[in-house]
VOLO-399254 format. One record per residue: y, z, x of N, C-alpha, C in turn; residue in one letter. Coordinates in Angstrom, 3 decimals, m for minus. Example, Ala and Ser with C-alpha at 12.3 -4.5 7.8 and 13.67 -1.06 7.14 Angstrom:
VOLO-399254
((m5.690, 7.800, 13.190), (m4.500, 7.800, 12.300), (m3.300, 7.800, 13.200), A)
((m2.250, 7.080, 12.850), (m1.060, 7.140, 13.670), (0.030, 7.870, 12.900), S)
end
This chain:
VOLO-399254
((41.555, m17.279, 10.363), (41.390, m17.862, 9.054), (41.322, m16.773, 7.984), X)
((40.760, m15.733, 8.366), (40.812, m14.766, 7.355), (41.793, m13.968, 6.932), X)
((43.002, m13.991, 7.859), (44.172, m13.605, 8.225), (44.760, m13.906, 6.638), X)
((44.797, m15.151, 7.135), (45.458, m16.317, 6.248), (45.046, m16.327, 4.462), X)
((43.771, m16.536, 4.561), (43.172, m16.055, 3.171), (43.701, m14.755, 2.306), X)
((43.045, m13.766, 3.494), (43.775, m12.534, 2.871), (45.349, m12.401, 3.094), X)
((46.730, m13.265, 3.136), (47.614, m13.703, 3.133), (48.355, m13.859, 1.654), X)
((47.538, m14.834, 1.162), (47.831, m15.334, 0.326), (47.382, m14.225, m1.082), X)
((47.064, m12.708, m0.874), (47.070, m12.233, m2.018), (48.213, m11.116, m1.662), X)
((48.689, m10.770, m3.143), (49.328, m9.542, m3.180), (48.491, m8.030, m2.540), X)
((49.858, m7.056, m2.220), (49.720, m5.814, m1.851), (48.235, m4.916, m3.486), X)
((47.332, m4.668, m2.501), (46.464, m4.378, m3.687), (45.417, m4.891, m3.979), X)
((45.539, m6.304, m3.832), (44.448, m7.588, m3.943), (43.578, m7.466, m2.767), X)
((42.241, m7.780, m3.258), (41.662, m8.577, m2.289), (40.626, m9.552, m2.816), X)
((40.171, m10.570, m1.835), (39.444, m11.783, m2.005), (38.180, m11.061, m2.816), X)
((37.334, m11.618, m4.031), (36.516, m10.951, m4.237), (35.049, m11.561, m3.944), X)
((34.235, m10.453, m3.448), (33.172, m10.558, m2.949), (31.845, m10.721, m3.809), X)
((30.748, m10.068, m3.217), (29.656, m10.206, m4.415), (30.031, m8.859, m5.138), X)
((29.885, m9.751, m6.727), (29.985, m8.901, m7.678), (30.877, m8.717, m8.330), X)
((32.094, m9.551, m7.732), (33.440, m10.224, m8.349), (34.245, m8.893, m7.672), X)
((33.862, m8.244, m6.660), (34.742, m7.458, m5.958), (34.363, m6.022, m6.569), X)
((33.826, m5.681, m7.411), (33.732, m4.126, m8.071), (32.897, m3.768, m6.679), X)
((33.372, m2.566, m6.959), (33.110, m2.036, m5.418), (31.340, m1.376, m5.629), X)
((30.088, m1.461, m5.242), (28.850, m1.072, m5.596), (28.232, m1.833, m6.189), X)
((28.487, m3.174, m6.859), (28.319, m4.101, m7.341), (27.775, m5.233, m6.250), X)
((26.422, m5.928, m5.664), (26.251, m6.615, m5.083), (26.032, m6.347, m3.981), X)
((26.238, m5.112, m3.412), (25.906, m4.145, m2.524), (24.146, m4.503, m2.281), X)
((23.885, m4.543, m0.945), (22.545, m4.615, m0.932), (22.158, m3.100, m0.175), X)
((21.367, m2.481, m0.777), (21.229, m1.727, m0.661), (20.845, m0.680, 1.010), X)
((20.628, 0.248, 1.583), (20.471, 0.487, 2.270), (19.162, 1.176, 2.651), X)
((18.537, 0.232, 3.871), (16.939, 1.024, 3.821), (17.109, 2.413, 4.464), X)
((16.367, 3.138, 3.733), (15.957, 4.439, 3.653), (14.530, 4.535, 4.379), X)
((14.303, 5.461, 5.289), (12.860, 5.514, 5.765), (11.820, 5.353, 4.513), X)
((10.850, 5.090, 4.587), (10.470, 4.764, 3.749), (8.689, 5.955, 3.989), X)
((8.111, 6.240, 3.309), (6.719, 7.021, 3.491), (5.914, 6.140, 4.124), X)
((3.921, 6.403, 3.897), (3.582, 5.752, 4.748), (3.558, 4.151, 4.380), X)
((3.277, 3.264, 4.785), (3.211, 2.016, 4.572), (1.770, 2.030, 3.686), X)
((1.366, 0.462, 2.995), (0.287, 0.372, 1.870), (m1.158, 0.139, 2.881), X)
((m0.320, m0.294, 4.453), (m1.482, m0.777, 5.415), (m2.255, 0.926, 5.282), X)
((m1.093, 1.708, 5.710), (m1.331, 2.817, 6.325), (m2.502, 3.631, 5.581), X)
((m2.008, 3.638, 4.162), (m2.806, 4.062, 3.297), (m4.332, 3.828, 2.967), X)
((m4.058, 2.351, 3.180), (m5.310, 1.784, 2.816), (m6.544, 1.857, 4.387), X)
((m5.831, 2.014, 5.525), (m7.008, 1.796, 6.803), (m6.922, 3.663, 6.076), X)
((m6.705, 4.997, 5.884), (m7.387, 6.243, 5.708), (m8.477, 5.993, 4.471), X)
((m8.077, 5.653, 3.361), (m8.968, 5.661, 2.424), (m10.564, 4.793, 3.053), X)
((m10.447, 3.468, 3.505), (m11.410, 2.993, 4.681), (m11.746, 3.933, 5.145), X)
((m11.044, 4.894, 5.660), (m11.587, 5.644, 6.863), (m12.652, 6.886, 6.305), X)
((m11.860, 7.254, 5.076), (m12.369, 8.424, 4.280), (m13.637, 7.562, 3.420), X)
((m13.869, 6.750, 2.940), (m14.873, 5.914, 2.519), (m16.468, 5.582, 3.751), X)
((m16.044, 5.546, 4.690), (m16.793, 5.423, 5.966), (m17.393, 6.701, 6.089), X)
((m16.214, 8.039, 6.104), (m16.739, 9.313, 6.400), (m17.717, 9.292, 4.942), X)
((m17.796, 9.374, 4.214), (m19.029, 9.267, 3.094), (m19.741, 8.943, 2.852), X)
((m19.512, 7.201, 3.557), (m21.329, 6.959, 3.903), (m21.632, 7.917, 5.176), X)
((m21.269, 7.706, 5.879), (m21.791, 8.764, 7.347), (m22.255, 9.735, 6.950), X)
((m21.723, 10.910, 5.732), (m22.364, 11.980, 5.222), (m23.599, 11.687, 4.725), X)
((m23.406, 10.336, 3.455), (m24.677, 9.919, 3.203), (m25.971, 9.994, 3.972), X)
((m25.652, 9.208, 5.312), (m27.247, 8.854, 6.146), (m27.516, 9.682, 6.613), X)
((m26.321, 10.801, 6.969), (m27.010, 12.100, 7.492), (m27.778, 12.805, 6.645), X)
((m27.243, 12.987, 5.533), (m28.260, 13.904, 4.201), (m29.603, 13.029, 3.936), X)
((m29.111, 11.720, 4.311), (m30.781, 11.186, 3.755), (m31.727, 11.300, 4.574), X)
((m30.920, 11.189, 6.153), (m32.147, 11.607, 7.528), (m32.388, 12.824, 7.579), X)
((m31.681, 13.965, 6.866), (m31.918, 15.337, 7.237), (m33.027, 15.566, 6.367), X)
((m33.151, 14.432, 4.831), (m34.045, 15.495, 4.203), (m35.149, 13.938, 4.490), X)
((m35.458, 13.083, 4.919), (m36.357, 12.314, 5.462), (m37.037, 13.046, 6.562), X)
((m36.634, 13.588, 7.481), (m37.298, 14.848, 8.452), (m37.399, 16.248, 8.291), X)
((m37.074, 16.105, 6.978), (m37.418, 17.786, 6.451), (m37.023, 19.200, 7.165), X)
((m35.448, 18.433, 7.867), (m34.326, 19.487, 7.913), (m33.584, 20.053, 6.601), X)
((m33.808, 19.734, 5.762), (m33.086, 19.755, 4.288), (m34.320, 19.934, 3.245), X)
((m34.292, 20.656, 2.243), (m35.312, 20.243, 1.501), (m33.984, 20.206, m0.004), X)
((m32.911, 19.997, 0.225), (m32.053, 20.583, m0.830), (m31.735, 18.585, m1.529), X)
((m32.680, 18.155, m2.328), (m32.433, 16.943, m3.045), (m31.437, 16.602, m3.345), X)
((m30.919, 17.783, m4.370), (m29.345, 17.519, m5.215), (m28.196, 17.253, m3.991), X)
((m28.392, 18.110, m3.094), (m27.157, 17.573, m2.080), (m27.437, 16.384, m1.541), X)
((m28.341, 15.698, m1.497), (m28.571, 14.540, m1.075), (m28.116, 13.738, m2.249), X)
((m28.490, 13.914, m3.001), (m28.600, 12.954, m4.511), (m26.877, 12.856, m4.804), X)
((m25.971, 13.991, m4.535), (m24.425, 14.018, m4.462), (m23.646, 13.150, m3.316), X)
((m24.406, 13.518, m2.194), (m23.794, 12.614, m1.119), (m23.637, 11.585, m1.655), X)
((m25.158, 10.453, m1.963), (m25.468, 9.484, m1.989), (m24.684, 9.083, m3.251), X)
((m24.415, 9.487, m4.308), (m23.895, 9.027, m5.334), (m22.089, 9.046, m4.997), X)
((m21.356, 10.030, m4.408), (m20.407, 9.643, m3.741), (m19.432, 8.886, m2.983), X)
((m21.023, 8.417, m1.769), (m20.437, 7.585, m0.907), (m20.846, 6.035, m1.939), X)
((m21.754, 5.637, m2.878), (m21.557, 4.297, m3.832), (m20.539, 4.298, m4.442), X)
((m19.854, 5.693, m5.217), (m18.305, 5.466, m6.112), (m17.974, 5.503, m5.065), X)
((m17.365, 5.986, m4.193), (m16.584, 5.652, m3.601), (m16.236, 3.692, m2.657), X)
((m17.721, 3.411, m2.579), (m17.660, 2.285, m2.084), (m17.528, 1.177, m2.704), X)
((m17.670, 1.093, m4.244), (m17.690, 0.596, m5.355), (m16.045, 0.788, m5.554), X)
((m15.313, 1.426, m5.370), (m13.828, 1.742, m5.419), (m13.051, 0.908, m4.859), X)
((m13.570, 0.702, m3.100), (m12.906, 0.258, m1.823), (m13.665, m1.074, m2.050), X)
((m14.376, m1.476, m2.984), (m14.582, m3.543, m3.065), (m13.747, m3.638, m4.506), X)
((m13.788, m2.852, m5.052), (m12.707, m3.636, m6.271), (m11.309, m3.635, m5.701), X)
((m10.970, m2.581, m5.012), (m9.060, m2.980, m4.246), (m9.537, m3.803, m3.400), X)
((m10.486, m4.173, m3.174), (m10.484, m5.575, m1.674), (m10.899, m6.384, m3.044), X)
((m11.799, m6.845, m3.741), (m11.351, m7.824, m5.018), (m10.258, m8.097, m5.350), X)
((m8.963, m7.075, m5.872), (m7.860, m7.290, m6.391), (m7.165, m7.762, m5.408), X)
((m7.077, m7.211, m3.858), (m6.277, m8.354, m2.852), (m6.932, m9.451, m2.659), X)
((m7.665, m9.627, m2.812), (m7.981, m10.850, m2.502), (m7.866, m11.938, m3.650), X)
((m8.138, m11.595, m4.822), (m7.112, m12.363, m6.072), (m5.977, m12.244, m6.170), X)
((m5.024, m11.329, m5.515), (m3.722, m11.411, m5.197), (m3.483, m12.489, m4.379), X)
((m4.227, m13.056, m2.991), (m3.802, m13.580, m2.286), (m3.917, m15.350, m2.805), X)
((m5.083, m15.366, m3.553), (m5.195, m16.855, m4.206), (m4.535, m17.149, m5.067), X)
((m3.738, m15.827, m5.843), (m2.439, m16.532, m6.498), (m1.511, m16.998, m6.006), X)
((m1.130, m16.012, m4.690), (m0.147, m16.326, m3.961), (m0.135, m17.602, m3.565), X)
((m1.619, m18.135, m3.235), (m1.502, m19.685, m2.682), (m1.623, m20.770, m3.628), X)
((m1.694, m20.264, m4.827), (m2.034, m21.058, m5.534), (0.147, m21.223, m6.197), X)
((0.558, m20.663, m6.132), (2.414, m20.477, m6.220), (2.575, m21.892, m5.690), X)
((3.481, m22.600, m6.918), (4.153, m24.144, m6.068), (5.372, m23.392, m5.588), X)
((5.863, m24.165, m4.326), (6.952, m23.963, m3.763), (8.291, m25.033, m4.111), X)
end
């Protein structure tokens, strides 16, 4: 059948495709490896958020048993690992109002 189609045009011609035949035009593009994924990203920052509280309870047990007498490094930990955790609930806020729009989308 295609034989036939492409038959019926002149030397030169052809049937035109997406994009009315311009050649790069309608082209879907070609995947390219791509970096890490948004999962990927987001379970390290978790991960790096976790390592900061962990620093936290250690600085607060070190200077609770008076392995530490150094406050300010405690007082840095601790203020750290809250921005930082205060960081990692507003991007879990914003997905998660991402996702109730999504369901909230008529089909």
């Amino acid at each position: 059948m295609a034989n036939q189609i492409n038959a019926n045009f002149g030397p030169g011609m052809r049937p035109a495709g997406p994009g009315g035949g311009h050649p790069g035009i309608g082209n879907t593009p070609k995947a390219e490896p791509a970096g890490r994924s948004f999962k990927d990203v987001l379970m390290e920052k978790i991960g790096e958020v976790n390592d900061l509280i962990l620093d936290k309870d250690n600085a607060v047990e070190a200077l609770a048993t008076g392995k530490t007498e150094n406050v300010a490094e405690v007082l840095v930990a601790v203020e750290k690992a809250d921005q930082a955790f205060k960081a990692l609930m507003q991007i879990r806020n914003k997905l998660v109002d991402a996702w109730k729009e999504i369901e909230r989308m008529q089909i």
